[in-house]
C-alpha positions in Angstrom: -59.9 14.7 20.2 -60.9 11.4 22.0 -63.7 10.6 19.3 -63.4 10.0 15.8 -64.5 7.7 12.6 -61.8 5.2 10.9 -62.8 4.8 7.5 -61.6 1.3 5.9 -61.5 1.7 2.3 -59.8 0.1 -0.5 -59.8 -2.2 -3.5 -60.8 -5.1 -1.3 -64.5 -3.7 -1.4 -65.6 -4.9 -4.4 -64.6 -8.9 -3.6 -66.5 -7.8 -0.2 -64.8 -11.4 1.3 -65.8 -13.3 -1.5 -63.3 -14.8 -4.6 -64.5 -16.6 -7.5 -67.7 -17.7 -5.6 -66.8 -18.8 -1.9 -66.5 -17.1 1.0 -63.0 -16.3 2.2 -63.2 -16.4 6.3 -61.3 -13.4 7.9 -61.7 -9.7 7.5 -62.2 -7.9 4.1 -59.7 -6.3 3.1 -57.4 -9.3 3.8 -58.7 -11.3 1.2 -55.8 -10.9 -1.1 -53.5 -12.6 1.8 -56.2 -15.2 3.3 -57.1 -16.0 -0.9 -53.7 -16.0 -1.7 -55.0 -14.2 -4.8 -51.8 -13.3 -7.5 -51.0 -9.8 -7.8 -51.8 -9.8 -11.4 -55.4 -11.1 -11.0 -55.9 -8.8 -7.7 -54.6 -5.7 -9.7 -57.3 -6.1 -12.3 -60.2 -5.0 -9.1 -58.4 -1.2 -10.2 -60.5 -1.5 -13.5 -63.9 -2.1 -12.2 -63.3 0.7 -9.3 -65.1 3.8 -9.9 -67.0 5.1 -6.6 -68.7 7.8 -8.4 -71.0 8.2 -5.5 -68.4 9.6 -3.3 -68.6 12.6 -1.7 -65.9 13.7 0.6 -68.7 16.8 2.7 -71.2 14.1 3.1 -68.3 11.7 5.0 -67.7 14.9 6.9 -70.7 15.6 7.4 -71.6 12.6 9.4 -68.2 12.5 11.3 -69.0 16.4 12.6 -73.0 15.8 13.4 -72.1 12.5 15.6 -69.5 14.6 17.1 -66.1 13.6 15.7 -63.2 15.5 16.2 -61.0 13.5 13.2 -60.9 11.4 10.6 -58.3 8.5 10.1 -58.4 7.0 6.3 -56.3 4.1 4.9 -53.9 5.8 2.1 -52.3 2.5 1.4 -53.5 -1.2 3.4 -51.3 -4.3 2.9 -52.4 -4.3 -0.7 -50.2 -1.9 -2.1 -53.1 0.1 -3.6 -52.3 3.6 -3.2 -56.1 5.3 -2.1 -54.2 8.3 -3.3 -52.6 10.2 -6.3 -49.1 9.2 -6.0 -46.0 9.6 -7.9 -43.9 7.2 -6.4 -46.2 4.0 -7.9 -48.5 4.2 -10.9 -50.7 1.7 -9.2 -52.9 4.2 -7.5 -56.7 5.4 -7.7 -55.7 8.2 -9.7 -53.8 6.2 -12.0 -55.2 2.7 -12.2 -58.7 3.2 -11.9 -61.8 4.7 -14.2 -62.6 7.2 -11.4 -59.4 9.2 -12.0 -59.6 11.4 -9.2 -57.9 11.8 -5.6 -60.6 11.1 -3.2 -57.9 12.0 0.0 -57.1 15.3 -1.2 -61.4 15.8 -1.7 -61.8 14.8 2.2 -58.6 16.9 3.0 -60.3 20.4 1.4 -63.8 19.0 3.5 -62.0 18.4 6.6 -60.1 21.8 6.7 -63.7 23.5 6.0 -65.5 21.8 8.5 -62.7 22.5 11.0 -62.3 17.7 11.4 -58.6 17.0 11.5 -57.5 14.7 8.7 -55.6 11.3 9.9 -53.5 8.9 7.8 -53.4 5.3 7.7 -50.5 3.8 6.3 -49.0 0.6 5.7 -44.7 0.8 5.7 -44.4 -2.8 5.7 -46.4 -4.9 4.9 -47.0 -4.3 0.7 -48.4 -7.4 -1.4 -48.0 -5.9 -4.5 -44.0 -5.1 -4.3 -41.7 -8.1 -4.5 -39.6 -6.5 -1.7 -42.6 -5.8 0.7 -43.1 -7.9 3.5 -46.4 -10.4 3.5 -46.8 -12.1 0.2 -45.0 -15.2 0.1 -47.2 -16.7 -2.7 -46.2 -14.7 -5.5 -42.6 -13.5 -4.2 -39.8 -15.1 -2.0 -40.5 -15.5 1.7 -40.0 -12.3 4.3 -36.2 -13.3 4.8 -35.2 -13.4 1.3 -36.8 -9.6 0.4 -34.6 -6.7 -0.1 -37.0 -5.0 2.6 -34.5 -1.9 2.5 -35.0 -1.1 -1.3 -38.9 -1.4 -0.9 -38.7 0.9 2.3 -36.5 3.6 0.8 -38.2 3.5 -2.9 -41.6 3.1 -1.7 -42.5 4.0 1.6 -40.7 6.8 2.9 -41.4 8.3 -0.4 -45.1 7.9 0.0 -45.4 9.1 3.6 -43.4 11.7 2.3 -46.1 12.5 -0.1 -49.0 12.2 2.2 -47.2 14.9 4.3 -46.9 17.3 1.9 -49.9 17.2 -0.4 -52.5 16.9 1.9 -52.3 20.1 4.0 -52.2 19.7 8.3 -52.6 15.7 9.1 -53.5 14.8 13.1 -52.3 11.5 12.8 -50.0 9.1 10.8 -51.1 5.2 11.7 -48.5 3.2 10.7 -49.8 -0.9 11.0 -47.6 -4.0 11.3 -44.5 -3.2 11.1 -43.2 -6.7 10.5 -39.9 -6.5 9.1 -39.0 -2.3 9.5 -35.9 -2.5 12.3 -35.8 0.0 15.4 -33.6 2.6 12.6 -36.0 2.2 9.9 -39.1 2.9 12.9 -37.6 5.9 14.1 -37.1 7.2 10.3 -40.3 6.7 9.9 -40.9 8.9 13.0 -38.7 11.3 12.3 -39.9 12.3 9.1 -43.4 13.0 10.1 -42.2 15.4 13.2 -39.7 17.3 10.4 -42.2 17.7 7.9 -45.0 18.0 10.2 -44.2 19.0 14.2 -47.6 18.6 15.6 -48.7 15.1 13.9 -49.1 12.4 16.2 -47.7 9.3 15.2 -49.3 5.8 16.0 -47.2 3.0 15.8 -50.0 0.2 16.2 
């Protein structure tokens, strides 16, 4: 497919690297981490998000006229914000937010139409919002002290299981910093997509 459009999108981009008037150094969507910003006044961003202006042809439709063979999408960053409808945690776009609608399965129907195969970004390990995912040390205990496993088998298996499912054919599952997920939990991870979906690639970052 060689060439293809990576589309960064999350709660992050309505603080657009700024909190509370100053400008937090470092990539957007890391503002929650570089901030240090509480998970109770970070999950309060899902009430002012309502991208009414999206429109999952017209993202398509760039991607195809430039050329692009696929599209790769963030489903869930390191902020715990599901950019999906999930059933495994309520704090999701369809669930948490004004706009109240499922903007990956949208892109999914435009990509099968337009003949673009539909990639995954996913976050297994990383997981501000969860006490038991790895990364935020300023609301929960530090990365040692987490019950990693409980997070990993109540949150995200079940969500890439989801993301496999609902979604219809996916190219690619990118899975980013895997921090504290051991060889056994990787190869789960692994594992599952080829079972539920044989020809998905799988990027391990």
């Amino acid at each position: 497919a060689r060439f293809g459009m990576f589309i960064h999108w999350g709660l992050y981009a309505i603080p657009a690297g700024e909190w509370k008037g100053q400008l937090i150094p470092g990539i957007g969507e890391w503002i929650m981490s570089r901030a240090r910003i509480p998970v109770a006044e970070y999950e309060q961003l899902a009430k002012q998000f309502n991208p009414v202006k999206f429109n999952a042809e017209e993202f398509v439709g760039i991607a195809k006229s430039a050329g692009m063979k696929y599209i790769v999408i963030t489903s869930k960053h390191h902020d715990g914000f599901a950019m999906y409808g999930s059933k495994v945690s309520k704090y999701n776009i369809v669930d948490a937010t004004p706009f109240k609608r499922d903007p990956l399965k949208e892109l999914a129907a435009a990509c099968q139409k337009a003949g673009i195969r539909l990639c995954f970004y996913y976050s297994p390990a990383q997981d501000w919002h969860e006490p038991d995912g790895a990364g935020n040390n300023w609301d929960f205990p530090p990365n040692p002290q987490k019950n990693f496993t409980k997070y990993f088998q109540e949150k995200a298996i079940p969500q890439v299981r989801e993301l496999l499912t609902n979604y219809g054919p996916i190219g690619l599952m990118w899975f980013d910093t895997p921090q504290l997920i051991t060889r056994a939990q990787a190869h789960e991870l692994a594992n599952l997509v080829h079972k539920l979906q044989p020809d998905t690639l799988v990027s391990g970052r």
